[in-house]
C-alpha positions as CSV (number, residue, x, y, z in Angstrom):
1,X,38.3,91.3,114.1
2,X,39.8,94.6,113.1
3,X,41.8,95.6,110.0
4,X,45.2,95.1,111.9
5,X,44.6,91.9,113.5
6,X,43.0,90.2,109.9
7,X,45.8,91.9,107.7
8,X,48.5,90.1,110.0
9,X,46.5,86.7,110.0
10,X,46.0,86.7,106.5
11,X,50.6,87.5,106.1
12,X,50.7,84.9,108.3
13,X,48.3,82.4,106.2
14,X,50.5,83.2,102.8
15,X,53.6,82.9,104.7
16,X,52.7,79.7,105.8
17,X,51.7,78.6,102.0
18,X,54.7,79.7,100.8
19,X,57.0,77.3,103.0
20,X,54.6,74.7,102.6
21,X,54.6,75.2,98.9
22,X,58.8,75.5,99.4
23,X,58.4,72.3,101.1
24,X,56.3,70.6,98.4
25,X,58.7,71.7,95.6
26,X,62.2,70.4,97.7
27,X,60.1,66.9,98.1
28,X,59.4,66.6,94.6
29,X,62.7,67.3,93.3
30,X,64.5,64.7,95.9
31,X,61.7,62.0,95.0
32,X,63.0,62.9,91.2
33,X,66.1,62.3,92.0
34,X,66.0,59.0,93.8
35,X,63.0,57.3,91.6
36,X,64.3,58.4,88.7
37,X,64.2,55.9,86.2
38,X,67.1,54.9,83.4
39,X,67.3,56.6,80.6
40,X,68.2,55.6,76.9
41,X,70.5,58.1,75.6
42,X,73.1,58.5,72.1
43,X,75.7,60.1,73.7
44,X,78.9,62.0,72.3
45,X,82.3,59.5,73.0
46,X,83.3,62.7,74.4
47,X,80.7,62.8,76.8
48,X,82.0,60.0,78.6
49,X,85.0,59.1,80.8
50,X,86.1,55.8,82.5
51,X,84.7,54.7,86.2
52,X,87.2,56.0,88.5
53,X,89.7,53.5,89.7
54,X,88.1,50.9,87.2
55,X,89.5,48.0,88.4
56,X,89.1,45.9,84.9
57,X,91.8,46.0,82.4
58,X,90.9,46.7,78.4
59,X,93.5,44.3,76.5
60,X,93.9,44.5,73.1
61,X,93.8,40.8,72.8
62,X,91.7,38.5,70.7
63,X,88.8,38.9,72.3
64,X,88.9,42.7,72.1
65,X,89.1,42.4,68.4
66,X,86.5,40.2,67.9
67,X,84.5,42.6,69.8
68,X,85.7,45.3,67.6
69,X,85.2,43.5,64.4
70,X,81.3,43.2,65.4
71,X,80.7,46.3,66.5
72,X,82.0,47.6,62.6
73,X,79.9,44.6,61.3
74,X,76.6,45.3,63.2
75,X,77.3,48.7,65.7
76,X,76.9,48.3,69.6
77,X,74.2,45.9,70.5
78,X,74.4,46.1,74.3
79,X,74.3,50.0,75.2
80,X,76.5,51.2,77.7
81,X,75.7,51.9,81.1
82,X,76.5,55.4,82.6
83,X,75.8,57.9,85.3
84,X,75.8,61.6,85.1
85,X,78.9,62.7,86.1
86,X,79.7,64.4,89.2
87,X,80.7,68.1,89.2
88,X,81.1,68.1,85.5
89,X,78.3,69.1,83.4
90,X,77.0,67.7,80.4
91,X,79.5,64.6,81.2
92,X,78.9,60.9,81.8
93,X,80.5,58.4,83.8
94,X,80.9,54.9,82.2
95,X,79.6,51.9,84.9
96,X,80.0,48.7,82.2
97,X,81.0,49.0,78.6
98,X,84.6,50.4,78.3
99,X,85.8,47.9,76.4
100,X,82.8,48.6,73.8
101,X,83.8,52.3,74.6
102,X,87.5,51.5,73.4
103,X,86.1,49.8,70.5
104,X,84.1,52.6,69.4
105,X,86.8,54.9,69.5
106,X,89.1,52.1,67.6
107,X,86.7,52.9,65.0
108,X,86.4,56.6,65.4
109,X,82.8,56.5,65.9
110,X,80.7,59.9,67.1
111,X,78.4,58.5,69.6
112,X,77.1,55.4,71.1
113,X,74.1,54.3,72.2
114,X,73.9,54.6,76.1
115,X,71.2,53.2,79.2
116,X,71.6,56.4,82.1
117,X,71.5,55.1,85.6
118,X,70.4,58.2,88.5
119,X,72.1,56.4,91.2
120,X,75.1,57.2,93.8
121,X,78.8,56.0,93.1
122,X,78.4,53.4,95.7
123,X,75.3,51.7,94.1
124,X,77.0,52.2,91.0
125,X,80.0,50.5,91.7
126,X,78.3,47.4,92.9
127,X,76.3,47.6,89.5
128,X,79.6,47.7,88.0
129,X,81.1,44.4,89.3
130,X,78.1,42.5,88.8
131,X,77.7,43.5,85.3
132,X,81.6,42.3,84.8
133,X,81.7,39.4,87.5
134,X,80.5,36.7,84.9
135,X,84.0,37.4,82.6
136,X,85.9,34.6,82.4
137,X,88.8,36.0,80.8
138,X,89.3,38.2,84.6
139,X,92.7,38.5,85.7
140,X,93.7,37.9,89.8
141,X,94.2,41.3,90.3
142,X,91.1,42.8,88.1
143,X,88.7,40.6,91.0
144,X,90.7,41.6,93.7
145,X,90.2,45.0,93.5
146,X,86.6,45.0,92.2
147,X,85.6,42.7,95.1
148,X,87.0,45.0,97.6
149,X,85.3,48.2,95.8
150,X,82.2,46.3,95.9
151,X,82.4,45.3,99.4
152,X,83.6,48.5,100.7
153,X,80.7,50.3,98.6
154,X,78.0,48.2,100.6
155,X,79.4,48.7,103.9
156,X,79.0,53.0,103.0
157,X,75.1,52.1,101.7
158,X,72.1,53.1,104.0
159,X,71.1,51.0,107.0
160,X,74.3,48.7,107.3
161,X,76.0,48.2,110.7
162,X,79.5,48.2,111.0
163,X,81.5,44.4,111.1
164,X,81.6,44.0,114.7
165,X,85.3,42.1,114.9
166,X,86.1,41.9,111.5
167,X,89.8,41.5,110.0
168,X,90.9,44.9,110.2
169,X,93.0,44.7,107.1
170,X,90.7,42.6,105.5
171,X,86.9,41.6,105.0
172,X,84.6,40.4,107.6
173,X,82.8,36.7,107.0
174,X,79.0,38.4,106.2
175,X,80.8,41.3,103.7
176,X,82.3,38.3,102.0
177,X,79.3,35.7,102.2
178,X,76.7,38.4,100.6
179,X,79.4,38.9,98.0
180,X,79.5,35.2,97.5
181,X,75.8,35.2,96.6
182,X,76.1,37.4,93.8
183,X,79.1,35.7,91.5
184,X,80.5,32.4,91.4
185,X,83.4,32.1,94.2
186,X,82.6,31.1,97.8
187,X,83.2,33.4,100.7
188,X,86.6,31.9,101.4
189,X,87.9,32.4,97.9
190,X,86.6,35.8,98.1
191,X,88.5,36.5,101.0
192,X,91.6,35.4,99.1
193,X,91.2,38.1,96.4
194,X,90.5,41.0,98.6
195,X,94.1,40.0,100.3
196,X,96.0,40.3,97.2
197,X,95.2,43.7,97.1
198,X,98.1,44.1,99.8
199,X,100.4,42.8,97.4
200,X,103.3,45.0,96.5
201,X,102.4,45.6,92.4
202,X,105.7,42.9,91.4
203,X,104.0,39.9,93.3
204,X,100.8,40.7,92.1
205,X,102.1,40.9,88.5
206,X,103.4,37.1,89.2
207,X,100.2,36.3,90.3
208,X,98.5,37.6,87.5
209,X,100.7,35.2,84.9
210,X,100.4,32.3,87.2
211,X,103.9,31.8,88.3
212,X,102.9,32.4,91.8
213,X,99.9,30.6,93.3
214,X,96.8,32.1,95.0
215,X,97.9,30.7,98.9
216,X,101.0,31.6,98.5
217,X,100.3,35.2,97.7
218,X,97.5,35.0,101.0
219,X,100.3,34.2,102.8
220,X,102.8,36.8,101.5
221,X,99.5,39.7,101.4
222,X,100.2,39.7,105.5
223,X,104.3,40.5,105.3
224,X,104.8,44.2,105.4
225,X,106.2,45.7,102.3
226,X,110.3,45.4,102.9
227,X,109.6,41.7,103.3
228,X,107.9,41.3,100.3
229,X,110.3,43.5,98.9
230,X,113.0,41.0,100.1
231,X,110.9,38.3,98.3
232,X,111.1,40.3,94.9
233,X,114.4,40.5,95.1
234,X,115.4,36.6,95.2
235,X,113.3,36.1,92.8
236,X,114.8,38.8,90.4
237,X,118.4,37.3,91.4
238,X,117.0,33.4,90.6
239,X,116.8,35.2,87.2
240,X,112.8,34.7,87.8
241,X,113.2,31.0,87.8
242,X,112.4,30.2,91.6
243,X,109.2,31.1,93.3
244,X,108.6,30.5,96.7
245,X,105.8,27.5,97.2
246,X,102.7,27.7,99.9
247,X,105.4,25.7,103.0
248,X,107.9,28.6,102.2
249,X,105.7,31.3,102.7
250,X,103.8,30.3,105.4
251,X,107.6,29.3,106.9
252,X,108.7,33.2,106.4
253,X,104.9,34.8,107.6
254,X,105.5,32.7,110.7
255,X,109.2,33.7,111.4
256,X,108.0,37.2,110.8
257,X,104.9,37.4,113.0
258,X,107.5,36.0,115.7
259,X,110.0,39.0,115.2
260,X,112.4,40.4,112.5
261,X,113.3,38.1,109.6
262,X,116.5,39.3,107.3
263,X,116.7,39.1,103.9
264,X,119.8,36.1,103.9
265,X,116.5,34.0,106.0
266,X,114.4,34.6,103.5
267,X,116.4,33.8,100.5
268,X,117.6,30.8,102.3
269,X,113.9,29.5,102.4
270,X,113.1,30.6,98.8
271,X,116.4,28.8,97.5
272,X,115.5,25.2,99.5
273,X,114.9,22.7,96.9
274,X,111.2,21.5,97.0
275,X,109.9,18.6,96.9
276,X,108.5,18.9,93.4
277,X,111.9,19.8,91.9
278,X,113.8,16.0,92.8
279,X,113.0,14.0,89.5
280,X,111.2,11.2,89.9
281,X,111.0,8.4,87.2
282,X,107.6,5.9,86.8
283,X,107.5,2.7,84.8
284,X,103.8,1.6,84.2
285,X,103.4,-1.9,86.5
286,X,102.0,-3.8,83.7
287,X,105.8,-3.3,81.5
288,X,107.6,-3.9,85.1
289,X,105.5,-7.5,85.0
290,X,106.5,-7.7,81.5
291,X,110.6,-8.1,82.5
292,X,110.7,-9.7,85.5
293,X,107.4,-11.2,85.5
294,X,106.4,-10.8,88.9
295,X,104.3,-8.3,91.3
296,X,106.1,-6.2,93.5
297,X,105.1,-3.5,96.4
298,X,106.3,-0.4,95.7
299,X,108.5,-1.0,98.7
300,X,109.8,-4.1,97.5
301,X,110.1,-2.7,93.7
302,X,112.0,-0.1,95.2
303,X,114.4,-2.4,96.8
304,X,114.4,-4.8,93.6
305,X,115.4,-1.9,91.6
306,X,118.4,-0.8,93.6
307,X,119.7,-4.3,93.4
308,X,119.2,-4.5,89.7
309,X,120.8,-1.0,89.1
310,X,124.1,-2.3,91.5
311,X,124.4,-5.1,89.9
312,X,124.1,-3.6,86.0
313,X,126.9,-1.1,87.1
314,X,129.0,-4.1,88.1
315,X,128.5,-5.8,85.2
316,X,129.3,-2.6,83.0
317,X,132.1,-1.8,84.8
318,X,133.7,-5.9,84.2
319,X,132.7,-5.1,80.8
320,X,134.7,-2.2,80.3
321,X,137.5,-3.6,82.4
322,X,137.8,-6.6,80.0
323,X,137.8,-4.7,76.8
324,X,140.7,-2.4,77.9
325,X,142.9,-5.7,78.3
């Protein structure tokens, strides 16, 4: 071998180390990155910053001052669970704790102890409804739009196949069955929640304080948003007294789906009296026995009844006739 040929085989050999060596380096710091493990950190209240589009509320309600009167009493007992934060330095972003989070800045406090996750914002989002999922104290809309992060956030992970002819404005039965697994509603209540998020904001807000029931608002999550917008507006004009029931809404869907409803329709069908609005009066069997001393059916009490009422009137009315002579 001459001095050419070996100096160009031994360039070649160093070149060849170096991109291995490149190689070796890149695999190391991805392995890092993935199989990184938590972290316990005391971290700067500054630091931190709220989960984007956080779909929990923090109330100042009882509970939130119970939870601020132990933290003064005996500091944070449960750290807070946070990510780095992406594309700013030296920040955190909080997965579960932001109610401990408000309560430590309720009480001005510096820094708070902290568990760091490595992972993606998908992973962490699923972490972050499991780790509230348990509340009971969760609102309508707070698990509609934390099932529907979650759900969307698996469907983006590694190795899932898109829902082969799944709702196309909402979730597919398998989405909704693995979420079932993980919390305590079933796959068709699941379902429900991830409709509501195609609520306009003022039905879901009635939904939220319970003056409009969960089928109902299914029902109304598939009207487009002038019709619900109708809806809102008979209800504001009942002075928020009248609320249409599940047979009203499912009565507008229909007469939508089946071409254009107007707003006079669907007031008319809001404004029907329902069933559970007629009063209805009960007397217990056993004081029924007690006056006339006999068993009826309710068909023939009903009859019975009528008679007796006729017949009372008369007698009132002779009554007063008599007294007036």
């Amino acid at each position: 071998m001459n001095k050419e040929t070996k100096n160009t085989v031994t360039s070649t050999a160093k070149t060849n180390n170096i991109e291995t060596n490149k190689a070796e380096i890149t695999e190391a710091k991805t392995t890092t990155t993935t199989a990184q493990k938590p972290k316990s950190l005391i971290i700067k209240l500054e630091d931190l910053i709220p989960f984007k589009d956080h779909p929990y509320k923090v109330i100042e309600n009882e509970s939130l001052i119970e939870l601020t009167e132990s933290i003064a009493a005996n500091g944070i007992l449960n750290p807070l669970l946070v990510r780095p934060a992406e594309n700013e330095e030296g920040k955190y972003e909080i997965i579960s704790g932001h109610r401990r989070f408000y309560a430590a800045q309720k009480l001005k406090m510096k820094k708070v102890p902290c568990t760091v996750h490595f992972i993606d914002r998908d992973a962490a989002t699923v972490m972050m409804v499991d780790s509230n999922c348990q509340r009971t104290e969760l609102l309508p809309s707070e698990k509609a739009k934390a099932y529907k992060m979650k759900m969307d956030a698996i469907k983006r992970m590694p190795g899932r196949k898109p829902a082969e002819n799944g709702d196309p404005v909402g979730p597919d039965l398998k989405s909704t069955e693995k979420l079932a697994k993980e919390s305590d509603d079933s796959p068709t209540q699941i379902k429900r929640y991830i409709r509501l998020n195609y609520l306009v904001p003022e039905l879901l807000q009635f939904v939220d304080e319970g003056k409009i029931g969960m089928r109902p608002a299914v029902e109304m999550s598939y009207l487009d948003e002038e019709v619900q917008r109708d809806i809102v507006d008979c209800i504001d004009e009942s002075g928020g007294e009248i609320f249409p029931s599940h047979a009203q809404t499912r009565r507008i869907r229909a007469q939508a789906e089946n071409g254009e409803i107007t707003y006079e329709e669907v007031k008319a069908i809001i404004e029907e009296k329902k069933p559970n609005q007629t009063p209805t009066f009960k007397i217990p069997e056993e004081r029924i026995f007690e006056i006339t001393n006999r068993r009826f059916t309710p068909q023939e009490f009903d009859e019975y009844l009528q008679k007796a009422l006729e017949y009372y009137v008369r007698q009132q009315i002779k009554e007063r006739n008599r007294d007036a002579r």
